[in-house]
C-alpha positions in Angstrom: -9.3 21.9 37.1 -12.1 19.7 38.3 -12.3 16.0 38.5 -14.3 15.2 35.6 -12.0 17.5 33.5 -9.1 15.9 34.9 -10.5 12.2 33.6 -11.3 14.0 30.0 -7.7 14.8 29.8 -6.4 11.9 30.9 -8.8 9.9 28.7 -7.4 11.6 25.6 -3.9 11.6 26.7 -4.6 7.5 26.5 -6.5 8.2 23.5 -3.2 10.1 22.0 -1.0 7.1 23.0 -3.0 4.6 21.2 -3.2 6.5 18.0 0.7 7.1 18.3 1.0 3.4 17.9 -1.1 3.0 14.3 -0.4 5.5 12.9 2.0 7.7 11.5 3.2 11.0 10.0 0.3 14.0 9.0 -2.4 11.3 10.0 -1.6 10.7 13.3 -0.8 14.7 13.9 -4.4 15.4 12.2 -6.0 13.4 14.9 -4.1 14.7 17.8 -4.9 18.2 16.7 -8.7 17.0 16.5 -8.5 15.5 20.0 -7.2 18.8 21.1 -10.1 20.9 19.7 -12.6 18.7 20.9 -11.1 18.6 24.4 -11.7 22.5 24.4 -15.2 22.1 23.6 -15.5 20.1 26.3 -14.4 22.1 28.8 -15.5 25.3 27.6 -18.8 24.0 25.9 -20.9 26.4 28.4 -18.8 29.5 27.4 -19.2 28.2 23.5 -23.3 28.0 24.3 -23.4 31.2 26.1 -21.0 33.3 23.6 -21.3 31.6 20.3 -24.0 30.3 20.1 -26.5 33.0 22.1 -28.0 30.2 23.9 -29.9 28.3 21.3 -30.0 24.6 20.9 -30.3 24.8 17.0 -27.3 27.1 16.4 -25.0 24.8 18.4 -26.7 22.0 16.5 -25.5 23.4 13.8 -22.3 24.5 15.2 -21.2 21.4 16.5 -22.2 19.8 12.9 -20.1 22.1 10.9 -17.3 21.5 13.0 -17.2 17.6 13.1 -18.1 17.6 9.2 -15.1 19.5 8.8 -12.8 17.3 10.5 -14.4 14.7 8.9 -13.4 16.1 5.4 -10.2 17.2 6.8 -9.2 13.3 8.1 -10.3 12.2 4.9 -7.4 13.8 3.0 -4.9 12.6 5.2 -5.9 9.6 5.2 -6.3 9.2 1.6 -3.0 7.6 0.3 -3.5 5.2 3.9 -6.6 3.9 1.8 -4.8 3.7 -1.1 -1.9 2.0 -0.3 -4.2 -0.6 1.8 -6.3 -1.5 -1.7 -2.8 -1.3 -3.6 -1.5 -3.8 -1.4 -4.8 -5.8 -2.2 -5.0 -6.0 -5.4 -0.7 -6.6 -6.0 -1.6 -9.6 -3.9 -5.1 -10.8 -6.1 -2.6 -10.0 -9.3 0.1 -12.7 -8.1 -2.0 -14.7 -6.6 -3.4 -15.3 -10.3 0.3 -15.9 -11.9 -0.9 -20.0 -11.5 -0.9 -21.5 -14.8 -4.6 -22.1 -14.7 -5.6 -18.4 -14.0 -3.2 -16.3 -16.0 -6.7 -14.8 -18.0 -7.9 -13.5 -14.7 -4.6 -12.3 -13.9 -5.0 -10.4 -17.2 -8.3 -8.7 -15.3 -6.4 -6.5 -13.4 -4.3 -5.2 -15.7 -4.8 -1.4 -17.0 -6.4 -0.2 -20.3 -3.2 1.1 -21.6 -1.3 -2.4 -20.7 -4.2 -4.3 -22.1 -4.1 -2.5 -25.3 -0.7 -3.1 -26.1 -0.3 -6.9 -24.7 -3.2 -8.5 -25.8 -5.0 -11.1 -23.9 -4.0 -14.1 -25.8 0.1 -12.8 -25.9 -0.1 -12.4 -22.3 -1.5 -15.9 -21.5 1.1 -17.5 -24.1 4.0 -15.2 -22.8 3.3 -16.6 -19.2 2.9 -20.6 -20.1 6.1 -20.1 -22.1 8.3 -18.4 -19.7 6.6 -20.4 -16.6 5.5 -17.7 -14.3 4.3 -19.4 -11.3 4.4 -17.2 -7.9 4.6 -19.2 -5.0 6.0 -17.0 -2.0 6.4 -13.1 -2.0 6.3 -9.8 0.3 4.8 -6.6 -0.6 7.3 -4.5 1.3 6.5 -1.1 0.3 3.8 1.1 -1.5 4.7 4.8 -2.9 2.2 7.2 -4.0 3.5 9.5 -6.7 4.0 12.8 -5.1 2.9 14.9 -8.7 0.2 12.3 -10.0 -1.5 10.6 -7.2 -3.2 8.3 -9.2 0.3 6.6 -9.9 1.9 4.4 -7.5 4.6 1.4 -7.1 4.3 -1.6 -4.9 7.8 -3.4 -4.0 7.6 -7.0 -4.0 10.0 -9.4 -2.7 10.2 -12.9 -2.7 12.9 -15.8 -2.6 11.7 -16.6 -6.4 11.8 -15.1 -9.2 9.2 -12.8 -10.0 9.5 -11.4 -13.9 13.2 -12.5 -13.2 13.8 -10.5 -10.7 14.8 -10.9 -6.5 12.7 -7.4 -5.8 10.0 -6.2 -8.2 9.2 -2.4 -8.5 5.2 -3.2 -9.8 3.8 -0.1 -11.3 0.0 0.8 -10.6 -2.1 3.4 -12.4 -5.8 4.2 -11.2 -8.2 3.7 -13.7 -11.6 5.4 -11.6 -11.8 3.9 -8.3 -9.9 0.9 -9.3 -6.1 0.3 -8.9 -5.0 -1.3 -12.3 -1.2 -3.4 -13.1 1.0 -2.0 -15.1 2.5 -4.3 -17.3 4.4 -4.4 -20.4 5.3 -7.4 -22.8 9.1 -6.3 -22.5 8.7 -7.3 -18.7 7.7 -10.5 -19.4 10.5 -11.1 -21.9 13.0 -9.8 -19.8 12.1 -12.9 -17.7 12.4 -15.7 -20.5 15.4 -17.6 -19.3 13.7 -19.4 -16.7 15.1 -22.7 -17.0 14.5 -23.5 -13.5 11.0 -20.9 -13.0 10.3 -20.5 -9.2 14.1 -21.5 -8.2 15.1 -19.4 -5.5 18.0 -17.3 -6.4 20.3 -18.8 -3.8 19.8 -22.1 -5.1 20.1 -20.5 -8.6 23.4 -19.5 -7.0 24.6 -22.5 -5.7 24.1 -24.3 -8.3 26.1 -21.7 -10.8 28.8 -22.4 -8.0 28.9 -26.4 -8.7 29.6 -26.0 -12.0 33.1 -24.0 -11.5 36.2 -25.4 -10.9 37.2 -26.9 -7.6 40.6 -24.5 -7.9 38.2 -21.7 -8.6 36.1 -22.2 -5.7 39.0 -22.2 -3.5 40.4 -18.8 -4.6 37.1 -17.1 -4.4 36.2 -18.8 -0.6 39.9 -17.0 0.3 38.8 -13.8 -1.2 
């Protein structure tokens, strides 16, 4: 092995390393495997000329543009649901960001055409001034693409509010073209409509349930 050989391994052993640290899974084993084919073209890119491509600049032109154009398309697959998740992630975040009292139409937006067609605008508007709906602090902790319908996925949210009543919300997507849409029903919303105290954080919610026993109680339960 001669030097410069030596330094192309090395510089795709660093190469390797680095990608370990982003990314994860088929991806990151997809771009190993390219590192590794392009390393033998490297080294053996004389043989290739000679052999493959009888010596002539437009054949290994066209060689070489085959090949990276495959890899290309191939990348592009694995790193599909990446991209996905990454816009999903996005647009969860425009959606709640919108849950504000004055902004609850454009919140509406982002909803799907199926959602939108069986909670209309004005019901959805009404529905979220009544039960209070105001997202002030959350964590998207987890996207899933569905494995048999790709253009279904689930974002987990989690905040110390409520969001729709809930500690963790399980926020169904659809994908409506190349847009992500919200899933939403009118049943979710209701589901939420005991919000005397919207945007309390449940522990507080908590402690304040725990006031309003019984000192006697209070003292069994701290024992047990």
């Amino acid at each position: 092995m001669d030097k410069k050989t030596l330094y192309v391994s090395f510089f795709n052993a660093l190469i390797g390393v680095l990608v370990s640290l982003l990314l994860k899974g088929n991806l990151m084993i997809g771009v190993l495997i390219f590192i590794f084919l392009l390393t033998i073209l490297w080294i053996e890119r004389r043989w290739a000329f000679e052999k493959i491509f009888r010596k002539k600049v437009s054949f290994a032109v066209v060689g070489y543009a085959v090949f990276f154009l495959a890899v290309a398309g191939v990348l592009s697959l694995l790193t599909r649901s990446n991209r996905d998740s990454a816009v999903i992630v996005k647009q969860v975040g425009v959606y709640l960001d919108h849950l504000k009292p004055d902004e609850y139409k454009a919140a509406y937006g982002l909803l799907s055409a199926i959602s939108k067609k069986n909670y209309s605008e004005a019901k959805f508007v009404s529905d979220h001034r009544r039960v209070g709906i105001n997202v002030q602090d959350y964590r998207i902790d987890k996207v899933t693409i569905n494995g048999f319908d790709t253009n279904k996925a689930v974002a987990e949210v989690s905040s110390p509010f409520l969001l729709y009543g809930q500690d963790t919300l399980a926020l169904d997507l659809v994908k409506e073209g190349p847009e992500w849409k919200i899933v939403l029903s009118p049943t979710m919303v209701a589901s939420s409509s005991r919000p005397s105290s919207p945007g309390l954080p449940t522990g507080e919610e908590k402690e304040k349930k725990k006031k309003g026993r019984g000192k006697v109680s209070n003292f069994f339960r701290s024992i047990f």
